[in-house]
C-alpha positions in Angstrom: -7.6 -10.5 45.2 -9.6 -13.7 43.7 -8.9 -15.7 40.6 -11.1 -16.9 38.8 -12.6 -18.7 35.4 -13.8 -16.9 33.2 -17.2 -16.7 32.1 -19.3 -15.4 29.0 -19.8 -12.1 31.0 -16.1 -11.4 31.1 -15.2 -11.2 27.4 -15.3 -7.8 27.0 -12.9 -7.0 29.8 -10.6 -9.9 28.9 -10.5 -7.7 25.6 -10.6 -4.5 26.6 -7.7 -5.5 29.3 -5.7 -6.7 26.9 -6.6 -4.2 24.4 -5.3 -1.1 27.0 -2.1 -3.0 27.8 -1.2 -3.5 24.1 -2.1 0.4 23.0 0.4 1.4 26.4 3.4 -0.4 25.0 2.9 -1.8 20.8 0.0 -1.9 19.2 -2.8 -4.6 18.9 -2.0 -6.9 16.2 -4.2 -8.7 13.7 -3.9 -12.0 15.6 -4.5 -10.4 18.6 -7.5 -8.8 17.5 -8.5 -12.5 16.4 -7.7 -14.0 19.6 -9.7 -10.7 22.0 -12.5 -10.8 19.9 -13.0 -14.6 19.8 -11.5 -16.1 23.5 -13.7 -19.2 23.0 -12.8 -20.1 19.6 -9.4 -19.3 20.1 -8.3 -20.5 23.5 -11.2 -22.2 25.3 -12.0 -24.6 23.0 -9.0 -25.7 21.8 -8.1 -26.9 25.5 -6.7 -23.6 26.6 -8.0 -21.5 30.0 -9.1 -17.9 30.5 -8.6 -16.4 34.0 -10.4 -13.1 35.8 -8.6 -11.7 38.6 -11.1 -9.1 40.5 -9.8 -7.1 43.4 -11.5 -4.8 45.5 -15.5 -5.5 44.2 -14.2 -4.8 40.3 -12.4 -6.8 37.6 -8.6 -5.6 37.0 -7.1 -8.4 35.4 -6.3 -11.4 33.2 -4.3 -14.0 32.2 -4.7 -17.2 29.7 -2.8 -20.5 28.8 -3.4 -21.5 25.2 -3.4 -25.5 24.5 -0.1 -25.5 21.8 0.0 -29.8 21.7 0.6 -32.3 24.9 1.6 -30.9 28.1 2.4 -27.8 26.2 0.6 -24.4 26.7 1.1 -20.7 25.6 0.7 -18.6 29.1 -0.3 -15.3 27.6 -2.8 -12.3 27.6 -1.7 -11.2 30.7 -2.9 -7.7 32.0 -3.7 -5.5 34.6 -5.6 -2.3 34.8 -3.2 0.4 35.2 -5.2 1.7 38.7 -3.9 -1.6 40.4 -0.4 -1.9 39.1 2.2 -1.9 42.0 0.1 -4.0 44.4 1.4 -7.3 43.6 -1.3 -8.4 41.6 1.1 -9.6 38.6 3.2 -12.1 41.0 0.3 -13.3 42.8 -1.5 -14.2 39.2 2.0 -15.8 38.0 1.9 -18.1 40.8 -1.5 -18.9 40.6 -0.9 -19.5 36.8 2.0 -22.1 37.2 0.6 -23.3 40.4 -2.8 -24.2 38.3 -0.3 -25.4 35.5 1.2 -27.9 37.9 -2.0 -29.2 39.4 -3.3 -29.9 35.9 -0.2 -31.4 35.5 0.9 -29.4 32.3 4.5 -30.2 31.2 5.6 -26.7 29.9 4.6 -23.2 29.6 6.0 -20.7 27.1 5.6 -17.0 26.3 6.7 -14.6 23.7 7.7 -11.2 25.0 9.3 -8.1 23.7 12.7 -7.4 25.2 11.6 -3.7 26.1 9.5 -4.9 28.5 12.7 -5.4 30.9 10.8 -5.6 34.5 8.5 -8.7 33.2 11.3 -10.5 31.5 13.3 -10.0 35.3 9.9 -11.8 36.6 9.8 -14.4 34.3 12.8 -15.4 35.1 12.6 -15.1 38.7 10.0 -17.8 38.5 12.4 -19.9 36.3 11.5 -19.1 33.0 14.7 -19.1 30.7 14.9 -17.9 27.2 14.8 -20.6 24.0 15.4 -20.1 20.8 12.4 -17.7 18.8 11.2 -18.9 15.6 11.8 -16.8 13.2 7.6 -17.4 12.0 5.4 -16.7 14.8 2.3 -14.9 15.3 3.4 -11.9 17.1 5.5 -9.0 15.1 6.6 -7.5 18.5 7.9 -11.0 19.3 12.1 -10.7 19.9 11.9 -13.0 22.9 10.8 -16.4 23.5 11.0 -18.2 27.2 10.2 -22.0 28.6 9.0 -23.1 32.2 9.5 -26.7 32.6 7.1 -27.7 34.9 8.0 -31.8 35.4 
């Protein structure tokens, strides 16, 4: 497995990645279909970072951090093709994500998640993500869950 940046060549499988994952379990959203159809406006240049992850000669995943304000990003559109799930992609990209956040010396990643997703809220956690209070106006609908990493 290799991480990467990602590149112009990769937005339509950032989309498209993202796009499968939210069709499998909601439905994609208005400001999700902002966000997948315009990953440099929305996320790389407002400070934010878009990663590939390729495994086996072919491109099976994603993951971003969205700049929110100082030391405070948004990890988020996270997904991996459905052949690959099971092989321990999504824990290796987690630790490369807060391992990266670290280095770039980031003071906090959050997430919004949707309790019904019961095995990735047991990961966040496990990697010391703990729940905070959701606002009750944010930009996701399926939004019922909100979770901090502090990271200093």
């Amino acid at each position: 497995m290799k991480i990467r940046p990602f590149t112009h060549r990769d937005a339509e499988t950032f989309k498209a990645l993202n796009v499968a994952w939210l069709h499998k379990y909601f439905y994609v959203e208005p400001y999700d279909n902002e966000v997948l159809s315009n990953p440099f406006q929305y996320i790389l240049e407002k400070g934010g970072y878009i990663f590939m992850v390729d495994y086996e000669g072919k491109t099976v995943g994603t993951m971003s951090l969205i700049f929110i304000e100082n030391g405070v990003y948004e990890f988020t559109k996270m997904a991996v093709d459905p052949s690959v799930q099971g092989k321990g992609l999504g824990k290796k990209m987690m630790e490369s994500v807060i391992a990266f956040a670290k280095a770039e010396k980031m003071n906090t990643l959050i997430l919004y998640s949707n309790r019904i997703l019961e095995n990735a809220i047991h990961i966040y956690k496990k990697y010391g993500f703990v729940e905070i209070p959701l606002e009750t106006e944010n930009q996701y609908e399926r939004a019922n869950i909100k979770m901090k990493l502090k990271l200093i």
